[in-house]
HTML snippet that shows the backbone in 3Dmol.js (N, CA, C, O; Angstrom):
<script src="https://3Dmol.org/build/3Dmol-min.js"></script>
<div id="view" style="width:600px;height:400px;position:relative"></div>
<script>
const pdb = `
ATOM      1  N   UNK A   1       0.849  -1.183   0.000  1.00  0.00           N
ATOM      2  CA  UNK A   1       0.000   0.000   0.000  1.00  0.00           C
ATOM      3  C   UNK A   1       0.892   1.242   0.000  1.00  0.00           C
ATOM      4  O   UNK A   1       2.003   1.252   0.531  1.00  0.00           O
ATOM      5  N   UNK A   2       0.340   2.296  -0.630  1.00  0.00           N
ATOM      6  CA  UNK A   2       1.343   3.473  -1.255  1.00  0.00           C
ATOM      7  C   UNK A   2       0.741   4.248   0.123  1.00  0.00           C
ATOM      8  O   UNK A   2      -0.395   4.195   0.595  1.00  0.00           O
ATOM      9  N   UNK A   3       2.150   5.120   0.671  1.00  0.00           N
ATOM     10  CA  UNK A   3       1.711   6.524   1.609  1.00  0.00           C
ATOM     11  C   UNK A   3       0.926   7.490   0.704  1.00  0.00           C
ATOM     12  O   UNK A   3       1.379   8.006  -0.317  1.00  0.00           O
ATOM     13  N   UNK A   4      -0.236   7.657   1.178  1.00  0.00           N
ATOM     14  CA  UNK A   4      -0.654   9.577   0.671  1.00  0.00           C
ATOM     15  C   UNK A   4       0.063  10.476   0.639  1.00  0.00           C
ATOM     16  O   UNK A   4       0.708  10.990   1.553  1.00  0.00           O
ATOM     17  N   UNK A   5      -0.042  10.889  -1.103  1.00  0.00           N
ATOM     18  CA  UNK A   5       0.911  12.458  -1.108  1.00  0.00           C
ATOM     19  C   UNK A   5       0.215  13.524  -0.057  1.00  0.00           C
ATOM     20  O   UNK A   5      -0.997  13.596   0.142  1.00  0.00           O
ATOM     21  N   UNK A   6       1.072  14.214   0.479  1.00  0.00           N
ATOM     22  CA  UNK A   6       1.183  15.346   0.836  1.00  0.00           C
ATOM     23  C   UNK A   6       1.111  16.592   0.341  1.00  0.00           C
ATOM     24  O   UNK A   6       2.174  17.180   0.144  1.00  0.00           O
ATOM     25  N   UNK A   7       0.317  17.008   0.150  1.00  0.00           N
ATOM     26  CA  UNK A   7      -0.176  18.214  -1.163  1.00  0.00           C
ATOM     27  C   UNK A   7       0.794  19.259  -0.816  1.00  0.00           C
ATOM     28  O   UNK A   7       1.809  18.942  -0.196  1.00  0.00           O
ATOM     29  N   UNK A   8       0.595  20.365  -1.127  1.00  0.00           N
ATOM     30  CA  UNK A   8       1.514  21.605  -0.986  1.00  0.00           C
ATOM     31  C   UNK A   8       0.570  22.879  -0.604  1.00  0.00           C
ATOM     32  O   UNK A   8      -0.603  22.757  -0.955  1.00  0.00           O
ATOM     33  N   UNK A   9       0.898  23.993   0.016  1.00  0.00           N
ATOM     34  CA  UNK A   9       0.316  24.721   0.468  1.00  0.00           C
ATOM     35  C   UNK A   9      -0.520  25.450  -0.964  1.00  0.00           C
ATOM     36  O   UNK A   9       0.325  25.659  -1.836  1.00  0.00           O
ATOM     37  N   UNK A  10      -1.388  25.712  -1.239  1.00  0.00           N
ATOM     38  CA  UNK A  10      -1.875  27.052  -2.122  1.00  0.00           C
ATOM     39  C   UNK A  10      -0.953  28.237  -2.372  1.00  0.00           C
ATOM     40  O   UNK A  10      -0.774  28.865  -3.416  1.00  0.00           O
ATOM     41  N   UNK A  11      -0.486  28.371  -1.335  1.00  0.00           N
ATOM     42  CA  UNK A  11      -0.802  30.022  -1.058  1.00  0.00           C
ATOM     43  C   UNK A  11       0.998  30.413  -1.012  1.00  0.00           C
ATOM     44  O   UNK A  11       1.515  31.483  -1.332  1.00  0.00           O
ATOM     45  N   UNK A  12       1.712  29.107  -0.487  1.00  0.00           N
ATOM     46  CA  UNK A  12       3.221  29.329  -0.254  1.00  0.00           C
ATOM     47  C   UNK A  12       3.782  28.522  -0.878  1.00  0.00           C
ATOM     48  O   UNK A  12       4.729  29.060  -1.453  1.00  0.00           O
ATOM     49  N   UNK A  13       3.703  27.245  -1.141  1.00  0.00           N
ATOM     50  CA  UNK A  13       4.164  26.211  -1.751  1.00  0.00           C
ATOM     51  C   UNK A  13       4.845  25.096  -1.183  1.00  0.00           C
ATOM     52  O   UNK A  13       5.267  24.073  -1.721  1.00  0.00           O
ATOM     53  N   UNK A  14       4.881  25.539   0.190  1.00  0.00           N
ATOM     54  CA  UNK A  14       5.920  24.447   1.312  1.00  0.00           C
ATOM     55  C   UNK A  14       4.775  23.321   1.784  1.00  0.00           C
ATOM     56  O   UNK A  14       3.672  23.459   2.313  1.00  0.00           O
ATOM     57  N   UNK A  15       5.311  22.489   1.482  1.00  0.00           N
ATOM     58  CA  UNK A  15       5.124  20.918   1.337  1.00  0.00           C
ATOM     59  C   UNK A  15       4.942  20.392   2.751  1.00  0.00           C
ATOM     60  O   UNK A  15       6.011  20.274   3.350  1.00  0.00           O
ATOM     61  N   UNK A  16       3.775  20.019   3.487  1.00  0.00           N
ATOM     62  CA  UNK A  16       4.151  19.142   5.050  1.00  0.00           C
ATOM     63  C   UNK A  16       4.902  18.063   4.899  1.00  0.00           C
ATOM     64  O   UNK A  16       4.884  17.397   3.864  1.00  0.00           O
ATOM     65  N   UNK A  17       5.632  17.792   5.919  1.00  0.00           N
ATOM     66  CA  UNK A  17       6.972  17.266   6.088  1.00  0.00           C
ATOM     67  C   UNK A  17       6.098  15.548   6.709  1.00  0.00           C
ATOM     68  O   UNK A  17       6.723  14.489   6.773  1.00  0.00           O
ATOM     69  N   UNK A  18       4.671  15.687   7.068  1.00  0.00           N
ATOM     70  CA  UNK A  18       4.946  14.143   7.513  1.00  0.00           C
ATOM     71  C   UNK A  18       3.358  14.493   7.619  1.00  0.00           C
ATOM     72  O   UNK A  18       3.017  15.654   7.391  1.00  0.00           O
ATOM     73  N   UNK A  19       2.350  13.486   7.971  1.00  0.00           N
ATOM     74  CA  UNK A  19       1.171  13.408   8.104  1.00  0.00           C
ATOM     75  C   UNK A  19       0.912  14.074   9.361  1.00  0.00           C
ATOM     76  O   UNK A  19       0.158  15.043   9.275  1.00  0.00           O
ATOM     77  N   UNK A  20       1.357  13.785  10.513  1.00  0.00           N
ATOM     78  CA  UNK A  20       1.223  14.040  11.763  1.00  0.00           C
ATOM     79  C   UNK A  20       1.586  16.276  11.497  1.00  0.00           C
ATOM     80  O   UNK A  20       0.959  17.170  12.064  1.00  0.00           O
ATOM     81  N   UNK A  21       2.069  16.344  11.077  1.00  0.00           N
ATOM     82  CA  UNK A  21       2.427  17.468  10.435  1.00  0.00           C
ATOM     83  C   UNK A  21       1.181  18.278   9.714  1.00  0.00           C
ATOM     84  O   UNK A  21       0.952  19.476   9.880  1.00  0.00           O
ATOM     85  N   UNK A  22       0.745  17.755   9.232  1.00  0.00           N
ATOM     86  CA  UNK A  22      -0.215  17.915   8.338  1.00  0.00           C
ATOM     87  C   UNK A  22      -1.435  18.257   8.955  1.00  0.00           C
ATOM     88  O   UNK A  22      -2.167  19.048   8.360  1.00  0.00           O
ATOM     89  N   UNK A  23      -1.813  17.756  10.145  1.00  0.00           N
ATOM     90  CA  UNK A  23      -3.124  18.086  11.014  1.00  0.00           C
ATOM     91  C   UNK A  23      -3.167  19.543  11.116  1.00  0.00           C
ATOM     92  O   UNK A  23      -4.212  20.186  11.010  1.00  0.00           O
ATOM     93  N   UNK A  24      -2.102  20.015  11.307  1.00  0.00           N
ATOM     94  CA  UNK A  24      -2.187  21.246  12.020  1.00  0.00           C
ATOM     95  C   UNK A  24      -2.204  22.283  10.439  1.00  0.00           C
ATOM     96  O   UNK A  24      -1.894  23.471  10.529  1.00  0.00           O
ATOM     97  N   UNK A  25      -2.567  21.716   9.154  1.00  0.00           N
ATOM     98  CA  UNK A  25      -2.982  22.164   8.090  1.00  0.00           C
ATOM     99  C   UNK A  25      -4.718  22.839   8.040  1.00  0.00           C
ATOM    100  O   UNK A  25      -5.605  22.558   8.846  1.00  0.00           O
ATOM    101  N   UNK A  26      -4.801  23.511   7.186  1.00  0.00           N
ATOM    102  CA  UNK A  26      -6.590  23.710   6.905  1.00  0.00           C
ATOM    103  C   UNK A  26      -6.528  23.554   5.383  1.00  0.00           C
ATOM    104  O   UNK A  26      -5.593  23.714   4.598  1.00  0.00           O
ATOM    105  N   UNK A  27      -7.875  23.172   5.191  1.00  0.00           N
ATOM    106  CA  UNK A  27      -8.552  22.996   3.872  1.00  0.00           C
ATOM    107  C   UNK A  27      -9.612  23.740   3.942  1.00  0.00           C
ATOM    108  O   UNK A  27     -10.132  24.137   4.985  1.00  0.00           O
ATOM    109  N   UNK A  28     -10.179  24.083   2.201  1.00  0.00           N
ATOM    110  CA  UNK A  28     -11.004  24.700   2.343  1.00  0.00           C
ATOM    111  C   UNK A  28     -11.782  23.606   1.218  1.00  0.00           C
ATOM    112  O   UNK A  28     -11.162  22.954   0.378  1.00  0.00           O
ATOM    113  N   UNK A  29     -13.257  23.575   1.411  1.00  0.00           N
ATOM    114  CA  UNK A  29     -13.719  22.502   0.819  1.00  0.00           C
ATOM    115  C   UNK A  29     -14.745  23.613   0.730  1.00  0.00           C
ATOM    116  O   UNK A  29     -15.135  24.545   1.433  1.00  0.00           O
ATOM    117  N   UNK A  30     -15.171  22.737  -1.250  1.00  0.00           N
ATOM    118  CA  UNK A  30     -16.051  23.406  -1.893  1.00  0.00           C
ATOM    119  C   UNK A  30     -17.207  22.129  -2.384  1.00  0.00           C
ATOM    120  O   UNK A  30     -16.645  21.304  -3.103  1.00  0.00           O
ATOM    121  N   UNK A  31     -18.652  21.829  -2.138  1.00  0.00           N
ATOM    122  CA  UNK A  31     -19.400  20.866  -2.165  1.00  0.00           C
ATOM    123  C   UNK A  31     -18.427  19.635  -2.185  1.00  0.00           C
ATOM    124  O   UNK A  31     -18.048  19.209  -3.276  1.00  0.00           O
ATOM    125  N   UNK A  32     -17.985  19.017  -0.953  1.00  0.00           N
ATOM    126  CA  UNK A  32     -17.461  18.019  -0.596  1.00  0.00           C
ATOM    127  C   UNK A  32     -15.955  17.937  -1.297  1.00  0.00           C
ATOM    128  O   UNK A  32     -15.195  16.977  -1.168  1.00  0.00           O
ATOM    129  N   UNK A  33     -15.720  18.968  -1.956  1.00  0.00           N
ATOM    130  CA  UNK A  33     -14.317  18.860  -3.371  1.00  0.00           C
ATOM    131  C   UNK A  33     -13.015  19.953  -1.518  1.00  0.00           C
ATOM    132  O   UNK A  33     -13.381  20.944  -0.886  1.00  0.00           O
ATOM    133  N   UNK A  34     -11.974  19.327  -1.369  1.00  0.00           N
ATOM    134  CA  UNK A  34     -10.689  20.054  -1.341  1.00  0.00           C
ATOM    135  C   UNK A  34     -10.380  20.926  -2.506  1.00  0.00           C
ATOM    136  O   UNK A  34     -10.217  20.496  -3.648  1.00  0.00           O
ATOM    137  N   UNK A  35     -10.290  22.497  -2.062  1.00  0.00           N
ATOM    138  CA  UNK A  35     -10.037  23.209  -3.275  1.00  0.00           C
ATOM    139  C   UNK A  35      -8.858  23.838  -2.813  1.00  0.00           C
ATOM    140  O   UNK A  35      -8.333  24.558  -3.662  1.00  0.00           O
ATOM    141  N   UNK A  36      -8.230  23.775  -1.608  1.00  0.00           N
ATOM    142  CA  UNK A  36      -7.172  24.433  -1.023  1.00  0.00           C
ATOM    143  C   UNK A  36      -6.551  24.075   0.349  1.00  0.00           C
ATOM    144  O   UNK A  36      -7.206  23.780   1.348  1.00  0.00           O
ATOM    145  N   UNK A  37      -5.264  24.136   0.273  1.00  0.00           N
ATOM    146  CA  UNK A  37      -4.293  23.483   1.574  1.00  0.00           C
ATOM    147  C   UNK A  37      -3.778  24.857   2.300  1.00  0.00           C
ATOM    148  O   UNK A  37      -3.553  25.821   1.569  1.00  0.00           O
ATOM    149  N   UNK A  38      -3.622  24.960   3.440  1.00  0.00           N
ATOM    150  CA  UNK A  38      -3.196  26.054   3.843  1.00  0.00           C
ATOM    151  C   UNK A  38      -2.169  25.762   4.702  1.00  0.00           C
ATOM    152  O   UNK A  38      -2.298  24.811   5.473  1.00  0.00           O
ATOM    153  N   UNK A  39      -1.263  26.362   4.695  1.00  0.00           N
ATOM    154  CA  UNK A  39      -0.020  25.484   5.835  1.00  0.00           C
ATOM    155  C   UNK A  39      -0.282  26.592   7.086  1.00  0.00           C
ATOM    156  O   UNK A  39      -0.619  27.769   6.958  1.00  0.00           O
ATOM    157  N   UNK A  40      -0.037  25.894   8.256  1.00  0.00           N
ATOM    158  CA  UNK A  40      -0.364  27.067   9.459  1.00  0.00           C
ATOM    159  C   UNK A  40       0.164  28.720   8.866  1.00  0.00           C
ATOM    160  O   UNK A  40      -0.550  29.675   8.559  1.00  0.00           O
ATOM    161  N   UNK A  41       1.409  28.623   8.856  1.00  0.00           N
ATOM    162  CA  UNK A  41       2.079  29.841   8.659  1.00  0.00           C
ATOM    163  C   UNK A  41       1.022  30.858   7.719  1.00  0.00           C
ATOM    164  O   UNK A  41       0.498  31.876   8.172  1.00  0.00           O
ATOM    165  N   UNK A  42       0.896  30.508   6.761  1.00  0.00           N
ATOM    166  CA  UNK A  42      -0.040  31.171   6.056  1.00  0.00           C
ATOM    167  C   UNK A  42      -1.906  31.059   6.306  1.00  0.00           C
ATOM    168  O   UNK A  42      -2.778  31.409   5.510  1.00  0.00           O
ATOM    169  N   UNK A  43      -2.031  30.611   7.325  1.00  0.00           N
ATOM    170  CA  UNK A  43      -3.396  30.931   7.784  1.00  0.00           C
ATOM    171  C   UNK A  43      -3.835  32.045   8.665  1.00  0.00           C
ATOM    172  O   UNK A  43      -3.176  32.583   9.555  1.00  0.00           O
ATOM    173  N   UNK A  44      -4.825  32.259   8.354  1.00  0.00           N
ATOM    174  CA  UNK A  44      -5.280  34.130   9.320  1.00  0.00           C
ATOM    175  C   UNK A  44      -6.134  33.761  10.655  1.00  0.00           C
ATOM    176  O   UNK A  44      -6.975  32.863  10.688  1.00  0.00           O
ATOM    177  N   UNK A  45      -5.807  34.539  11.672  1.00  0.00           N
ATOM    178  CA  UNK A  45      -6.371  34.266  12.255  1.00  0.00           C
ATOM    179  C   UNK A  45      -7.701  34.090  12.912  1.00  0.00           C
ATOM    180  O   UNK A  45      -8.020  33.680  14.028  1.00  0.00           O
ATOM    181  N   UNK A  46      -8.513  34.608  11.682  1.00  0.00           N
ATOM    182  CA  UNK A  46     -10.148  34.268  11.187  1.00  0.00           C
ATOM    183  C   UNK A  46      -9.982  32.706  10.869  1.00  0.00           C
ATOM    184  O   UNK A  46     -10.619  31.973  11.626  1.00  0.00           O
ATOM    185  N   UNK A  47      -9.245  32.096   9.891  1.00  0.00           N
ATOM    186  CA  UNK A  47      -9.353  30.601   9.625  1.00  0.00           C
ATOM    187  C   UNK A  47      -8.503  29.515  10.559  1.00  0.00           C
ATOM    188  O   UNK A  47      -8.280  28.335  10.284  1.00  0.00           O
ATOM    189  N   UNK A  48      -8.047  30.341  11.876  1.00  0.00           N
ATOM    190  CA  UNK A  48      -7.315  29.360  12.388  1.00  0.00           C
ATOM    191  C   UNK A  48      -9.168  29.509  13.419  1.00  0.00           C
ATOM    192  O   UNK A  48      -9.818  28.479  13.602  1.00  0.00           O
ATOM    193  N   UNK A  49      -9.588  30.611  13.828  1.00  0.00           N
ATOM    194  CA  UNK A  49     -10.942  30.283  14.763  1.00  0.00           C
ATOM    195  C   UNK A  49     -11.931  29.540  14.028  1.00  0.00           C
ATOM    196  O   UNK A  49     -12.623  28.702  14.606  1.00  0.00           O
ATOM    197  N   UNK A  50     -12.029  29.734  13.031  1.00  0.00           N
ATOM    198  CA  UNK A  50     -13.078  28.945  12.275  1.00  0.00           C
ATOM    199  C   UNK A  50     -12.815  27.377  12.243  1.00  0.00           C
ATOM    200  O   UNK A  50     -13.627  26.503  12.545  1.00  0.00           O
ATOM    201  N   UNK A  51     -11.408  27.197  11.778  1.00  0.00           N
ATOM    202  CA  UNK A  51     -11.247  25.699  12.205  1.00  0.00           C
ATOM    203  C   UNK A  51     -10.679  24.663  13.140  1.00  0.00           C
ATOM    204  O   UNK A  51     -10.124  23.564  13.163  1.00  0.00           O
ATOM    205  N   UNK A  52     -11.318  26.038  14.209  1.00  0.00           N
ATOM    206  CA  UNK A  52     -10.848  25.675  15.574  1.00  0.00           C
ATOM    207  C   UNK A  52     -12.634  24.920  16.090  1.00  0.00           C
ATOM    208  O   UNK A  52     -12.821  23.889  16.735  1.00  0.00           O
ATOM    209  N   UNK A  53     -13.538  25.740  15.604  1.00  0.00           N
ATOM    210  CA  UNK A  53     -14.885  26.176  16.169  1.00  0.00           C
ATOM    211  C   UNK A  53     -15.465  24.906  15.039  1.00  0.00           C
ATOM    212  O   UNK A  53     -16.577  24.422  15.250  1.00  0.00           O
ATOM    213  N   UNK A  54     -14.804  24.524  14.098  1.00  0.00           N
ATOM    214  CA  UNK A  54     -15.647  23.453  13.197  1.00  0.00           C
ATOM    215  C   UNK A  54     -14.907  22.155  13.781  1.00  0.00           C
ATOM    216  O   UNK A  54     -15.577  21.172  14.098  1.00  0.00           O
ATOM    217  N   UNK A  55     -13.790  22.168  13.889  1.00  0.00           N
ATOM    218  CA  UNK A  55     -13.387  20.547  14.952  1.00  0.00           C
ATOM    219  C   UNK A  55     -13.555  20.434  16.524  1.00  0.00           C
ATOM    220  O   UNK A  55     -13.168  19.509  17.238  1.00  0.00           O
ATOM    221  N   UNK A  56     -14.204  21.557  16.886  1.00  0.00           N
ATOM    222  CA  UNK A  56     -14.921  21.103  17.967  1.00  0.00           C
ATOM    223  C   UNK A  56     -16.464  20.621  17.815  1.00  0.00           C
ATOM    224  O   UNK A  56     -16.818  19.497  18.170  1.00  0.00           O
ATOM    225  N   UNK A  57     -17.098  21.310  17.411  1.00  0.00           N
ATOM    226  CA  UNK A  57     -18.408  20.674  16.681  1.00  0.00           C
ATOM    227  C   UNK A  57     -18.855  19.976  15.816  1.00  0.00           C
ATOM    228  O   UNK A  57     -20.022  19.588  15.841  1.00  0.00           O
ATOM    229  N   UNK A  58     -17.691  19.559  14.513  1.00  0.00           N
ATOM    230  CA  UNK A  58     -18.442  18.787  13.496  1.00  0.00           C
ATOM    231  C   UNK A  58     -17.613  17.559  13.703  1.00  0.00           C
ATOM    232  O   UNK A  58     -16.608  17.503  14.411  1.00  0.00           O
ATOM    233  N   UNK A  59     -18.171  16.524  12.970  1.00  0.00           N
ATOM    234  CA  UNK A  59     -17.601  15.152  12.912  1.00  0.00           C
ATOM    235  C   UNK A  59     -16.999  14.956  10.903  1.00  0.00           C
ATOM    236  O   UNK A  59     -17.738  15.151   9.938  1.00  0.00           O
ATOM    237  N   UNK A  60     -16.120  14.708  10.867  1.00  0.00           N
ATOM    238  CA  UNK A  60     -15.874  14.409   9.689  1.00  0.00           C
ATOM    239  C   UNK A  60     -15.279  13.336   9.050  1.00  0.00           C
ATOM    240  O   UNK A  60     -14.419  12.648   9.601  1.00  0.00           O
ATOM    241  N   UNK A  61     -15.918  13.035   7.250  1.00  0.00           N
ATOM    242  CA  UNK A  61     -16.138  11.966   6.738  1.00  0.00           C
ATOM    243  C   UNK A  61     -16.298  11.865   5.544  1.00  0.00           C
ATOM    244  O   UNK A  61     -16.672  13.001   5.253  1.00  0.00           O
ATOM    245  N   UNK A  62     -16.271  11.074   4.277  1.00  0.00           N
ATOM    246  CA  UNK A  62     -15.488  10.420   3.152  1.00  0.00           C
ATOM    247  C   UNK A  62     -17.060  10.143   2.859  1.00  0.00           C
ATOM    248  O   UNK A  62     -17.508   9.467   3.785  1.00  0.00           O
ATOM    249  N   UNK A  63     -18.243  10.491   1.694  1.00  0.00           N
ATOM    250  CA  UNK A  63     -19.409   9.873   1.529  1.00  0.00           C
ATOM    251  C   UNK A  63     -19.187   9.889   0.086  1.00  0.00           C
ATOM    252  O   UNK A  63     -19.203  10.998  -0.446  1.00  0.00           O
ATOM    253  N   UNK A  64     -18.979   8.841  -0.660  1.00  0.00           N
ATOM    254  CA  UNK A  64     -19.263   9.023  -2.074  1.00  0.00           C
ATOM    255  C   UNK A  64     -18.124   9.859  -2.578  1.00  0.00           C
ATOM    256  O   UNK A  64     -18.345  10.723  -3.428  1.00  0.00           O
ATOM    257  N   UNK A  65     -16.583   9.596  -1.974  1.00  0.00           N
ATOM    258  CA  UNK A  65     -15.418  10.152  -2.343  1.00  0.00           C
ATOM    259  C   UNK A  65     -15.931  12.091  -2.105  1.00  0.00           C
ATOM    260  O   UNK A  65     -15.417  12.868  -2.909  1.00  0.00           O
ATOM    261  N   UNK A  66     -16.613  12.513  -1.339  1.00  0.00           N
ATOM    262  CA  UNK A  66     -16.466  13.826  -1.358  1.00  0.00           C
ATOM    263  C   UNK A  66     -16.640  13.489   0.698  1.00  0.00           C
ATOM    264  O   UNK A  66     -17.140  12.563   1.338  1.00  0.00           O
ATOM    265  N   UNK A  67     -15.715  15.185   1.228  1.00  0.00           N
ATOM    266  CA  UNK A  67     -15.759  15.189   2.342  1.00  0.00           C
ATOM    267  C   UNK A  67     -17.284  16.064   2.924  1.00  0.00           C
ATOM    268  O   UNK A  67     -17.768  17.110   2.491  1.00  0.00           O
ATOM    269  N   UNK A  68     -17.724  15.240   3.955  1.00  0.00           N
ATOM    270  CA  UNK A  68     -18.906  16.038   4.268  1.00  0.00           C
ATOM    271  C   UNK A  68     -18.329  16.125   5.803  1.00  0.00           C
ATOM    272  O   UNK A  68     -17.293  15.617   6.233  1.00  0.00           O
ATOM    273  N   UNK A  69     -19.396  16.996   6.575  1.00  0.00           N
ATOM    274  CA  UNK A  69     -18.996  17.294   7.991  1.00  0.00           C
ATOM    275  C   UNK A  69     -20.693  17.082   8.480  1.00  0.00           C
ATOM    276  O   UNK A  69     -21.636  17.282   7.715  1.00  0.00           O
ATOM    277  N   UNK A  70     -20.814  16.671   9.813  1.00  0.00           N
ATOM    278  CA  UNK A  70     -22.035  16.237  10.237  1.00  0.00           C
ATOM    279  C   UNK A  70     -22.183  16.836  11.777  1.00  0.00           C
ATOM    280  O   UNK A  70     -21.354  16.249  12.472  1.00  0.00           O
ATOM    281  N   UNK A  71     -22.799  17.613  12.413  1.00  0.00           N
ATOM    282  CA  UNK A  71     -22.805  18.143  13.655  1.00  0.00           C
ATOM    283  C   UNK A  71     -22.491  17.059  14.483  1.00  0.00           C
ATOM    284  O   UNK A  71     -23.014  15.966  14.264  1.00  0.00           O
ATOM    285  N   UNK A  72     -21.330  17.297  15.849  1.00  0.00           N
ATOM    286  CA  UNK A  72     -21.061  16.246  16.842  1.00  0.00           C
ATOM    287  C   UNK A  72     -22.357  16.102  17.294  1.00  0.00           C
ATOM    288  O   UNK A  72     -23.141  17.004  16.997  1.00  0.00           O
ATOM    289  N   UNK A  73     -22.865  14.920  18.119  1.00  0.00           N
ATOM    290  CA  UNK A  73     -23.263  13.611  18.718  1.00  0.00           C
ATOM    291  C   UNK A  73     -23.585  14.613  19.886  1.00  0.00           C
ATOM    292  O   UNK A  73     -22.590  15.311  20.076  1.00  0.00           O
ATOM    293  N   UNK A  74     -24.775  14.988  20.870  1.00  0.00           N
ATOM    294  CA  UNK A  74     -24.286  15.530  22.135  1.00  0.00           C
ATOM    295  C   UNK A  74     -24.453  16.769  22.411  1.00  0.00           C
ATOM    296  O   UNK A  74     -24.892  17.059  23.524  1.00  0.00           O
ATOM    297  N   UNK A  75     -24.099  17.932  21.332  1.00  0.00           N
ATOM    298  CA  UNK A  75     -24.157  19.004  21.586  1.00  0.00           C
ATOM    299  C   UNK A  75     -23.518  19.933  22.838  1.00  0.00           C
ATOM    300  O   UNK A  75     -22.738  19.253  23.506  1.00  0.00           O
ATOM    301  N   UNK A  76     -23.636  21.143  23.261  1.00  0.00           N
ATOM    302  CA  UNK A  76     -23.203  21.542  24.357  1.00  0.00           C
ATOM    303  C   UNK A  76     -24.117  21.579  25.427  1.00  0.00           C
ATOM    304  O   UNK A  76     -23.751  21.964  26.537  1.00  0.00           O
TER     305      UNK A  76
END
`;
const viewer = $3Dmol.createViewer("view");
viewer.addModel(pdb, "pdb");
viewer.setStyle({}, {cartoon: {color: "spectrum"}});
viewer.zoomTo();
viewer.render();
</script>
């Protein structure tokens, strides 16, 4: 089984160095499509709260090869 490439930032071009690396990336998803990688460095701090405030609340997931997000289980 092949490792997953590691895409490259949009916006800078620097490459994550390892998967574990990579978490601390954002995407921006357009009807379930990845349309953009953002490496921390180049994220604002509007999209670091936003995808701070969407992985605390949403659950996410692979339906029909597109990513969807589904409100957590529970609520506050």
């Amino acid at each position: 089984m092949s490792k997953p490439k590691l895409r490259r930032c949009n916006r800078c071009g620097r490459r994550a160095r390892s998967m574990a690396a990579a978490e601390e990336w954002n995407v921006t998803v357009s009807l379930g499509v990845i349309t953009e990688v953002i490496c921390p460095d180049c994220q604002t701090p509007l999209e670091n709260l936003e995808a701070a405030i969407n992985e605390a609340t949403m659950d996410y997931g692979v339906l029909g090869g597109r990513l969807i997000g589904r409100p957590k289980a529970g609520g506050v």
